[in-house]
C-alpha angles and dihedrals in degrees: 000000000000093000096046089052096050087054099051096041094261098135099075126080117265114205123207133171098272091052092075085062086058106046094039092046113146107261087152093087141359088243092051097056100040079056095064127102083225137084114240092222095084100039097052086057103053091044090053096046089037083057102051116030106002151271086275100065091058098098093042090058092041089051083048086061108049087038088065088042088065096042096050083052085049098049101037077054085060097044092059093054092263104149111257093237082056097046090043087057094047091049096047097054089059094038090053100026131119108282084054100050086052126039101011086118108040124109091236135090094250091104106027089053093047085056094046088050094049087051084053084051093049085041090059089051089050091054100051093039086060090043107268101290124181090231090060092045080075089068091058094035087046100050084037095057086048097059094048094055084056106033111018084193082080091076082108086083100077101057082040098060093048096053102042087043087061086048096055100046089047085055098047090046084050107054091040111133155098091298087051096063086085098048135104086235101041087102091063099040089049099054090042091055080063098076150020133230095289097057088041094071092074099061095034102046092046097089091032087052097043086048091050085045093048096050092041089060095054086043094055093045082051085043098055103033103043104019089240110111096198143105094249138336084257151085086060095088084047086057094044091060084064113033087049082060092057101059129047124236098267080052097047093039092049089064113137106249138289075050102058101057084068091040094070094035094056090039082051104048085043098054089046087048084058100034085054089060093270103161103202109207123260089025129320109285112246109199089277122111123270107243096161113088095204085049089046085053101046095053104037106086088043090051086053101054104024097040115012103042098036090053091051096046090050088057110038103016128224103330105127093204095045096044091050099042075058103058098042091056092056085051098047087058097052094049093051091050099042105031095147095050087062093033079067092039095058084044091058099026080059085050092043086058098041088059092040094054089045099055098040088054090051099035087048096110090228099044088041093054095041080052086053094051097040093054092054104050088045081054088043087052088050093052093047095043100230120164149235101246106177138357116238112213109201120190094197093059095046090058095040082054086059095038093049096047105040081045093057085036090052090044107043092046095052084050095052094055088071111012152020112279094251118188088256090063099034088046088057101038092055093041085115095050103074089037082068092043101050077051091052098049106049085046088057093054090046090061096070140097122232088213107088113219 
């Protein structure tokens, strides 16, 4: 991984507009920081490695871990009898996937969370590997908790590892029986025959409890110490820049008060932004609803920061709690007046993200040329007409496929919620996708005879 960052320019540090947050984040005083939009998680990092080795060896520890992210998930493979040529495959897509290849070196959290999501991931194979004990539901609630201090987006986690936790166990109840007894996962099938759902709660609500445990905590010291019981003064402008686009300007103007104070103000910033020669993406707004998913992206993080935050700032100052408890009120009501109309934007925000993470996965170069080669030498077995001699059923492959899809669904569910599923959250949320296909592929190959019939 070192050596293919250093190739393709991915050792240097690659600044980007949220980098100057974390660097800049508030140390001087416990209010100050609670008072951040920002977890402290990311910027205690890069101030302690800013502080002893540089600014500059901050992608090549970012690329370590991630490189130890995509060996855990090779080795724990192997540990569940998956073939090695199977488990290197499956590391090595999330070692080189798409989340790597862009944003390894940003000073930002997009890569370091993803690898700390990917260990919670590991961590969830590991606990259904060992039978789903309570001790190892402390590994998933432990890296969880770790990418949400660095990235709140994950969560996600939590839920996640709730419902995949039920998956696992239904399955392990499920395939409980004699021919297990030989099998990688028989310890876990086994245990799981035990006992019915109502002894299953125990085991699979451990790590969801411990991360709800975990946030509430850091909701109550916020609580206590800056009156704002919250994970952070921040996500409501994110969901400004949609629901304003929901509602024309007669609808958002019409908002019962304290809201409509903000209303005009953000109808106001946004018309002198266009009458000074701003051009917003996908077509100036006018005034009209936006109805297009592609339009409502393309203007969402402009009307944010040219509309929403100014307006807020212009009312109630700099003060990052005010400013945000405002802005969630204005998007509460228009929630609760137009609840179908968000109801349709969370059905086509959740198409928008199936295709984005489709078309990342296929347009990723290396995923784009092993396709390639996949596709012939499927074309060259045809031809030959070499057969499928046996069926390989891997237990280890079956599990990483639960695991990879209840983790993007997790993911891109919690996303959609506030925002639009850019290529930076859908690329996260599906790191583990390609991971089961490259599995799934090279099993496949492996399947065949050389003797043509």
């Amino acid at each position: 991984m070192l050596v293919v960052a250093w190739v393709t320019g991915r050792c240097e540090p690659h600044h980007v507009d949220d980098t100057f947050s974390y660097l800049n984040y508030p140390f001087d005083s416990l209010g100050s920081a609670l008072r951040s939009i920002r977890t402290p998680g990311y910027p205690i990092f890069l101030r302690s490695v800013i502080a002893v080795v540089g600014e500059s060896a901050i992608p090549v520890l970012q690329i370590l871990l991630h490189a130890v992210a995509a060996w855990w998930l090779g080795i724990e493979l192997r540990r569940r009898g998956t073939a090695t040529s199977v488990a290197i495959a499956s590391a090595l897509a999330v070692a080189l996937g798409c989340t790597f290849m862009d944003h390894v070196s940003t000073l930002a959290t997009d890569a370091p969370a993803a690898s700390m999501g990917v260990m919670a991931a590991v961590a969830m194979l590991r606990w259904d590997r060992l039978g789903q004990p309570w001790g190892a539901s402390i590994g998933i609630a432990l890296f969880s908790i770790l990418a949400i201090s660095l990235r709140p987006a994950y969560l996600s986690l939590a839920p996640w590892a709730l419902v995949c936790g039920i998956c696992l166990w239904f399955r392990a109840s499920r395939a409980a029986g004699p021919s297990d007894v030989n099998r990688p996962h028989s310890s876990s099938a086994m245990r799981s025959a035990g006992r019915g759902w109502s002894g299953a709660w125990r085991p699979v609500a451990v790590a969801p409890a411990i991360i709800t445990v975990a946030v509430i905590a850091w909701m109550g010291l916020r609580g206590a110490v800056v009156g704002d019981f919250g994970v952070l003064p921040f996500g409501h402008q994110n969901l400004a820049g949609l629901t304003i686009q929901l509602v024309d300007d007669d609808e958002l103007i019409a908002l019962d008060h304290p809201s409509s104070p903000l209303a005009h103000a953000i109808i106001r910033h946004r018309r002198q932004r266009i009458a000074d020669g701003y051009q917003f993406p996908g077509g100036n707004p006018t005034g009209d609803r936006s109805v297009e998913t592609m339009t409502i992206e393309g203007r969402w993080n402009d009307l944010i920061y040219q509309a929403v935050v100014p307006a807020a700032r212009e009312i109630y100052g700099d003060d990052t709690i005010a400013n945000h408890n405002a802005i969630a009120s204005m998007n509460r009501q228009i929630v609760s007046e137009y609840p179908l109309r968000y109801a349709k934007w969370l059905l086509l925000g959740a198409r928008r993200a199936a295709w984005a993470m489709a078309a990342d996965i296929v347009m990723h170069p290396l995923f784009l040329v092993a396709m390639v080669l996949a596709a012939v030498g499927e074309l060259w077995r045809l031809l030959l007409g070499r057969k499928i001699v046996r069926v390989i059923n891997d237990d280890g492959i079956d599990t990483l496929c639960i695991v990879a899809l209840t983790y993007a669904v997790a993911q891109v569910g919690f996303v959609i919620l506030t925002s639009p599923p850019l290529g930076r959250f859908t690329d996260a949320a599906a790191i583990l996708v390609p991971a089961w296909i490259a599995a799934k592929v090279v099993q496949h190959f492996r399947s065949m005879t050389d003797r043509s019939r």
